[in-house]
C-alpha positions as CSV (number, residue, x, y, z in Angstrom):
1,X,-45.5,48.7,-72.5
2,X,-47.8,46.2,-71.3
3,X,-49.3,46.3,-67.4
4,X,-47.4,43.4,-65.2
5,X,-50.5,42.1,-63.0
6,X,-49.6,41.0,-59.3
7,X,-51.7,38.5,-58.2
8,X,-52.2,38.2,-54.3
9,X,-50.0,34.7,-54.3
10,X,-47.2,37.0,-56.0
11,X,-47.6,39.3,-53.7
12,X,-47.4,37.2,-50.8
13,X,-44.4,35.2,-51.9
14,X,-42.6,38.7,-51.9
15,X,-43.6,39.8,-48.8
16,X,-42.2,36.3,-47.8
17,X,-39.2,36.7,-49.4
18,X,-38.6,40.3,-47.9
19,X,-39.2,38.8,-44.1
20,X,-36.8,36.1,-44.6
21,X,-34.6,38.3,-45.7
22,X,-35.2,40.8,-43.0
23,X,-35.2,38.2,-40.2
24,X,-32.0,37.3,-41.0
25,X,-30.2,40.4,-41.4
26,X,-32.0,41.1,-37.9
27,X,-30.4,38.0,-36.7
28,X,-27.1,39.0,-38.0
29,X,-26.6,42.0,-36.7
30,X,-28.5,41.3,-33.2
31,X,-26.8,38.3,-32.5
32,X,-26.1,38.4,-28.8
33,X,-21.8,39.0,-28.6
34,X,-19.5,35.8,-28.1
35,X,-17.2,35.4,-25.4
36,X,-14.1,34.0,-26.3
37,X,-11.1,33.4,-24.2
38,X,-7.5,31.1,-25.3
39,X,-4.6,31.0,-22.8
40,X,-0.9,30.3,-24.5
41,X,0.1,26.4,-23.7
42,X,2.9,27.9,-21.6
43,X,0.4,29.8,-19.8
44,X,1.7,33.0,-20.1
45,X,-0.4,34.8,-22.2
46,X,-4.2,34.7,-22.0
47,X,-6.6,36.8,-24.1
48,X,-10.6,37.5,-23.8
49,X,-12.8,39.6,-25.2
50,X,-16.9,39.5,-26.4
51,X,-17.1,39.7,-30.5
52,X,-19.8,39.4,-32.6
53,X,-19.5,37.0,-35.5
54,X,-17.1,33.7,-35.3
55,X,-13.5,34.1,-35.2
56,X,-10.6,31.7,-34.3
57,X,-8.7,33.6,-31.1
58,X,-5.1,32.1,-32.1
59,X,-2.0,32.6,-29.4
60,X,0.9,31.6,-31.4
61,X,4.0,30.7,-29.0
62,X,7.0,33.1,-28.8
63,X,8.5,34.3,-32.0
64,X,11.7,36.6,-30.3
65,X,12.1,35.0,-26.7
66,X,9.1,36.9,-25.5
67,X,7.0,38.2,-28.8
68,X,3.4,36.7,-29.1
69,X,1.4,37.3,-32.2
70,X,-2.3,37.6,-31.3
71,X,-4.9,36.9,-34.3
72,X,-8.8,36.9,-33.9
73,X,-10.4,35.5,-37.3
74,X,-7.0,36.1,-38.8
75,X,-6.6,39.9,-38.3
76,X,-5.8,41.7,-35.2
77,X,-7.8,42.0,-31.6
78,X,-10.6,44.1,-31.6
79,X,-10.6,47.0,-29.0
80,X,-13.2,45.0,-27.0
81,X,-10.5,42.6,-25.6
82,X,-8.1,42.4,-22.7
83,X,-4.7,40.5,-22.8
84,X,-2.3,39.7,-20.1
85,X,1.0,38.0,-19.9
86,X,3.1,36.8,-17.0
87,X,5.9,39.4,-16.5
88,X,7.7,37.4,-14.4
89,X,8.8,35.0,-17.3
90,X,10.1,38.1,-19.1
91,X,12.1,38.8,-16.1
92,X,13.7,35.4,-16.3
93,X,14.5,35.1,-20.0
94,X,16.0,38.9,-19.7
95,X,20.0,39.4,-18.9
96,X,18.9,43.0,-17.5
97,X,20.2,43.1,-14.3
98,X,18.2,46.2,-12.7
99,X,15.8,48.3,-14.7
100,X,16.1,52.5,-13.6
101,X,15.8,55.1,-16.2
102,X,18.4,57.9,-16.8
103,X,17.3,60.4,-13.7
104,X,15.7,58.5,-11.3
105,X,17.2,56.7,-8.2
106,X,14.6,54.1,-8.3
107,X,12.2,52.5,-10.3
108,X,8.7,53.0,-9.8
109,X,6.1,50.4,-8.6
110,X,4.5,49.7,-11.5
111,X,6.8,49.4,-13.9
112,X,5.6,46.7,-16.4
113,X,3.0,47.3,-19.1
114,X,2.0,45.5,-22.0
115,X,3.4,46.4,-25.5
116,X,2.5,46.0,-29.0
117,X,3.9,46.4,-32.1
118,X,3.2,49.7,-34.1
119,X,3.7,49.3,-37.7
120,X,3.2,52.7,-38.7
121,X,6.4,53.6,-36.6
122,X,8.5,50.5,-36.4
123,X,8.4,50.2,-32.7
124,X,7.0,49.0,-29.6
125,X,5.1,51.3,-27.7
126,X,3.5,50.2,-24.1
127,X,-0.4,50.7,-23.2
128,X,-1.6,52.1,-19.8
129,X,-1.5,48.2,-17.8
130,X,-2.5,47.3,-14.8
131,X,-0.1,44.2,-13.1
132,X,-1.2,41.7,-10.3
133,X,1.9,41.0,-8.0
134,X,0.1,37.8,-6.3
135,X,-0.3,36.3,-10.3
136,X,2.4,38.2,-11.8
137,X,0.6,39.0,-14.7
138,X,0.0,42.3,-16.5
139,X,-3.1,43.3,-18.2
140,X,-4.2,45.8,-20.7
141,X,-7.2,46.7,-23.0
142,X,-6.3,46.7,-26.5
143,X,-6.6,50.4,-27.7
144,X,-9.3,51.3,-30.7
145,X,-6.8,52.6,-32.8
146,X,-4.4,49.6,-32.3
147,X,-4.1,47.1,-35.4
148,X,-1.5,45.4,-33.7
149,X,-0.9,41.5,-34.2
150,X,2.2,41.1,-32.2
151,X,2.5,41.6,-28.1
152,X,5.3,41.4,-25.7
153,X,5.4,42.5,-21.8
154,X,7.9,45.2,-21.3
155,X,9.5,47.0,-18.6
156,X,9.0,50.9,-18.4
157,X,12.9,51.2,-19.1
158,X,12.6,49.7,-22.8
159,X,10.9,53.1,-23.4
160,X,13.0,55.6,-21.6
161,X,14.2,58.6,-23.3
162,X,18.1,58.7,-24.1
163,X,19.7,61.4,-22.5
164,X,20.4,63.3,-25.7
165,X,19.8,66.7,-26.6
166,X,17.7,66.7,-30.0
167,X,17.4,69.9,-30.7
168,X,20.0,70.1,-33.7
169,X,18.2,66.6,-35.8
170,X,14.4,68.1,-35.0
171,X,15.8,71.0,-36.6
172,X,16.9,69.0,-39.3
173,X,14.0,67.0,-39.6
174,X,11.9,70.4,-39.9
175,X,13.9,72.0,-42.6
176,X,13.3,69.6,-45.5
177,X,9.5,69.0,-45.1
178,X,7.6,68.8,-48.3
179,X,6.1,71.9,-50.0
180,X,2.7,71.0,-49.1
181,X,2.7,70.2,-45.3
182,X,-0.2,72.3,-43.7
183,X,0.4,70.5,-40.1
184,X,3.0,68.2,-38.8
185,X,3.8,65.6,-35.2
186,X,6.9,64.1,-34.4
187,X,7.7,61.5,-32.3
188,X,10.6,59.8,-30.8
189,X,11.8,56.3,-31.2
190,X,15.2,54.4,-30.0
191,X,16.7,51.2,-30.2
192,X,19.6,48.7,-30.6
193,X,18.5,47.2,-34.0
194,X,15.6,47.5,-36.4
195,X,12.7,45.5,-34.5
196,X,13.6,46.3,-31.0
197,X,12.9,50.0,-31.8
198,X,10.9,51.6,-28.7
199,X,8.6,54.9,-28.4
200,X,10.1,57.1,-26.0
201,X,8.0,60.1,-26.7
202,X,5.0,60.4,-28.3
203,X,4.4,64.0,-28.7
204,X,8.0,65.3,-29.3
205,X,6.6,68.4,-31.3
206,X,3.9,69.1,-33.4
207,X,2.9,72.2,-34.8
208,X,1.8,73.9,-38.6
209,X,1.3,77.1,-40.8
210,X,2.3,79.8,-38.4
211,X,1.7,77.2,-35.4
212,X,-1.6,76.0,-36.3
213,X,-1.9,72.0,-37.1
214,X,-4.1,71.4,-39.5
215,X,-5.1,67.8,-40.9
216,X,-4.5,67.4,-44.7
217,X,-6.2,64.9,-47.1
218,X,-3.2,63.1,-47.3
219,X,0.2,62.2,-45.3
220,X,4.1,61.0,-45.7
221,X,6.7,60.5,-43.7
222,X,10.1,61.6,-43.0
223,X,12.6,61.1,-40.5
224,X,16.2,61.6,-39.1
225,X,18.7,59.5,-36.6
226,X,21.3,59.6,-34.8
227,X,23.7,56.8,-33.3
228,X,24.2,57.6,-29.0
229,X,27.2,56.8,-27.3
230,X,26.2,53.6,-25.8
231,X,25.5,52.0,-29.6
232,X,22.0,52.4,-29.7
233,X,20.1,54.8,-32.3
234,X,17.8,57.9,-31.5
235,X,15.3,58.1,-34.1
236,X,12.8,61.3,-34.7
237,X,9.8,60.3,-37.5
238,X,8.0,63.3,-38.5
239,X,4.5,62.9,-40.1
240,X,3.4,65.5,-42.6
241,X,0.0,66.5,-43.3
242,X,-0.4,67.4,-47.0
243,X,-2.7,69.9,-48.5
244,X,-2.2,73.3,-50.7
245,X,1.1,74.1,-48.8
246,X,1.2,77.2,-46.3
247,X,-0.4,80.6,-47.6
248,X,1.8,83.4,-48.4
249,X,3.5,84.7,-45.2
250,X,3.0,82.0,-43.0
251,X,5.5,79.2,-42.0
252,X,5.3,76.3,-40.9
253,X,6.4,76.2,-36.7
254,X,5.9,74.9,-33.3
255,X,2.6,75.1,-32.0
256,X,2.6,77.1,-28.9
């Protein structure tokens, strides 16, 4: 095979080449970080946040009375950003006529919080907010493992926790989970209708082979209702970790 000769203008166009190149993969990734801010046109929602890269921050107007879908460069908020809606405007478009969960004899303070919509269990769930009475708005940072695209302002009794004694359906959840499971969480949902489904406890049980969770390489999903009294539906969703099953002797239970 014959010798390939560099000549010094070769090897100075690839050393050009490879600094071009390098300067702007340099200028890519340090960019300095873009704030952006958009406030809904009926003023009610405003979202901000620094990003790098360009992205569209699109407020789309209410979907469901109160339901705002949030999109930065077409996909959902990254955890750098805050949003914050008036809560007072939720109080007006509600028919609620007091707010007090089961037990207590009188609300507390704070009792709004921003919620998003969790796809992976079919419900709203609220974030730690913080409200300003003088603006009436309620704000929250959007949580790193959120992939949310759709945000509402709730009150702290769209996620209060039936009074109903579960213990009969989380046995029945547990019973008929798959061969496999080496580790296992429940949680707790409830609602009127599918879409206004609300987490009301987020660490109902969780447990493993002889009590011990373990993650698996893969996961599913079962789960078990009931319908309450007052019409709505108590829902338990169980996810399953999946790996070689228990080993002989153990069980899968509670973690203590």
């Amino acid at each position: 095979m014959a010798r390939r000769k560099f000549t010094k203008q070769s090897l100075a166009t690839a050393f050009i080449i490879a600094a071009v190149f390098v300067g702007t993969f340099l200028v890519v990734i340090l960019a300095p970080p873009e704030h952006v801010r958009a406030v809904s046109e009926n003023g009610n929602v405003r979202v901000e946040g620094v990003a790098r890269g360009k992205g569209e921050l699109v407020i789309r107007e209410p979907l469901q009375g109160f339901v705002y879908e949030v999109l930065f460069g077409g996909e959902a908020l990254p955890p750098s950003f805050t949003i914050s809606m008036n809560y007072q405007a939720l109080s007006n478009f509600s028919d609620s006529a007091e707010f007090e969960c089961p037990g207590e004899s009188a609300p507390n303070v704070n009792v709004w919080n921003v919620a998003l919509y969790d796809t992976k269990l079919s419900a709203w769930r609220a974030i730690p907010s913080t409200y300003d009475p003088a603006t009436a708005m309620v704000t929250a940072e959007v949580p790193a493992w959120s992939r949310a695209t759709l945000w509402t302002a709730s009150h702290e009794s769209d996620f209060c926790k039936p009074e109903y004694n579960d213990a009969v359906l989380l046995d029945e959840l547990l019973s008929f989970g798959p061969e496999r499971a080496v580790g296992y969480e429940v949680v707790a949902t409830a609602g009127f209708e599918e879409g206004s489904f609300g987490l009301v406890d987020a660490q109902r049980d969780r447990g493993g082979c002889d009590g011990r969770y373990r993650a698996g390489s893969e996961e599913t999903v079962t789960t078990r209702e009931r319908k309450l009294e007052n019409g709505s539906t108590y829902r338990l969703i169980a996810f399953w970790q999946l790996e070689e099953g228990c080993e002989e002797g153990e069980h899968l239970s509670t973690s203590n």
